[in-house]
C-alpha positions in Angstrom: -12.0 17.2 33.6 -11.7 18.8 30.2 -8.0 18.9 30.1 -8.1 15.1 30.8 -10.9 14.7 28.1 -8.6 16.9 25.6 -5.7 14.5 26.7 -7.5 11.6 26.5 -8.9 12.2 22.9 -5.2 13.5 21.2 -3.6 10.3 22.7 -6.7 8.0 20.9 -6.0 10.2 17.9 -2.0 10.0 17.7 -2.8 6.6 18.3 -4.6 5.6 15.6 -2.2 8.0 13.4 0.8 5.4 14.4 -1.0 2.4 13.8 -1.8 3.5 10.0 1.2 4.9 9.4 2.9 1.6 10.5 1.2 -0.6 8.8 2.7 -0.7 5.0 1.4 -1.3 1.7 2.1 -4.1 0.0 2.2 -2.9 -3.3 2.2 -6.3 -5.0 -1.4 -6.7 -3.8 -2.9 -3.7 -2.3 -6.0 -2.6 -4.5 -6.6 0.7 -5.8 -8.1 2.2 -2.9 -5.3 0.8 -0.3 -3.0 2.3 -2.3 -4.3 5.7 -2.4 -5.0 5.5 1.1 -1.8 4.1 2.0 0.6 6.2 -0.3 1.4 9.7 -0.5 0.9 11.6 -3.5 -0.9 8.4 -4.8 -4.8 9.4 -6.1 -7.3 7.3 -7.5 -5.6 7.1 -11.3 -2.3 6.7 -10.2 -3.6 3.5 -8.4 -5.3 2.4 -10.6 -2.1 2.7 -12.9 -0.5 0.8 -10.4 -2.7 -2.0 -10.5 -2.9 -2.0 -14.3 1.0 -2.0 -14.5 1.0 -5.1 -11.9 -1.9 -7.1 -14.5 -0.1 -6.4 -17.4 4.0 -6.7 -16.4 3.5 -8.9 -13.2 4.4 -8.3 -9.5 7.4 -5.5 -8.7 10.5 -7.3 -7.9 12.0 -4.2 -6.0 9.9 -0.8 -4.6 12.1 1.3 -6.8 10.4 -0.8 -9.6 7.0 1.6 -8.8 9.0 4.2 -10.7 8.3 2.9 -14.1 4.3 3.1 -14.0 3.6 6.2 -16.2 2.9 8.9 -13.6 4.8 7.5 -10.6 8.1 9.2 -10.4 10.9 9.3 -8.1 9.8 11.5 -5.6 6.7 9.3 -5.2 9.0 6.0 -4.6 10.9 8.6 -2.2 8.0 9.8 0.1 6.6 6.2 0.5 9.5 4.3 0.1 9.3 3.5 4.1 5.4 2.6 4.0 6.1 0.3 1.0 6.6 -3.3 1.0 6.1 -5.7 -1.5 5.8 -9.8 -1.2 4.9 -11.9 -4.4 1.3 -13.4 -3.9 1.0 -17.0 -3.0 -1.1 -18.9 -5.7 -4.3 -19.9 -4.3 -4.6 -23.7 -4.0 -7.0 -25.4 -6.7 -9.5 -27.2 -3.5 -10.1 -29.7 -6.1 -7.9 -33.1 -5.9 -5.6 -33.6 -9.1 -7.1 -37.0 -10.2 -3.1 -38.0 -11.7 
């Protein structure tokens, strides 16, 4: 019964493992704390240079693009380049009528 149990609790745990680690981050809209949950060798300031970067120079065009906030480097891109994706957000429709 334990050994079952044991079984039962690493296959829940590897489980939930694969699920994060397929799920990437989009790194044109992730906030700072799905970044640093989502990236590796991302912590709170690098996200939040991340997000500043984005505010201030506009959505990445290409992951290797990541490279160029102050602190990010190569490596970084490297390690997360497979857990990275990145889509341009969709403007959010005005829900008021345009009276032209």
């Amino acid at each position: 019964m334990h050994v079952l149990r044991n079984l039962l609790g690493a296959s829940l745990f590897s489980l939930s493992l694969a699920t994060l680690a397929g799920t990437p981050v989009n790194i044109n809209t992730a906030d700072s704390e799905a970044l640093v949950d989502g990236l590796n060798g991302v912590g709170p300031q690098k996200a939040l240079a991340i997000v500043r970067y984005r505010q201030e120079h506009g959505p990445f065009k290409r992951v290797e693009d990541l490279a160029l906030v102050e602190g990010i480097g190569e490596k970084t891109v490297q390690q997360n380049r497979s857990n990275m994706t990145l889509t341009t957000p969709v403007p959010a429709k005005n829900s008021v009528p345009n009276k032209n």
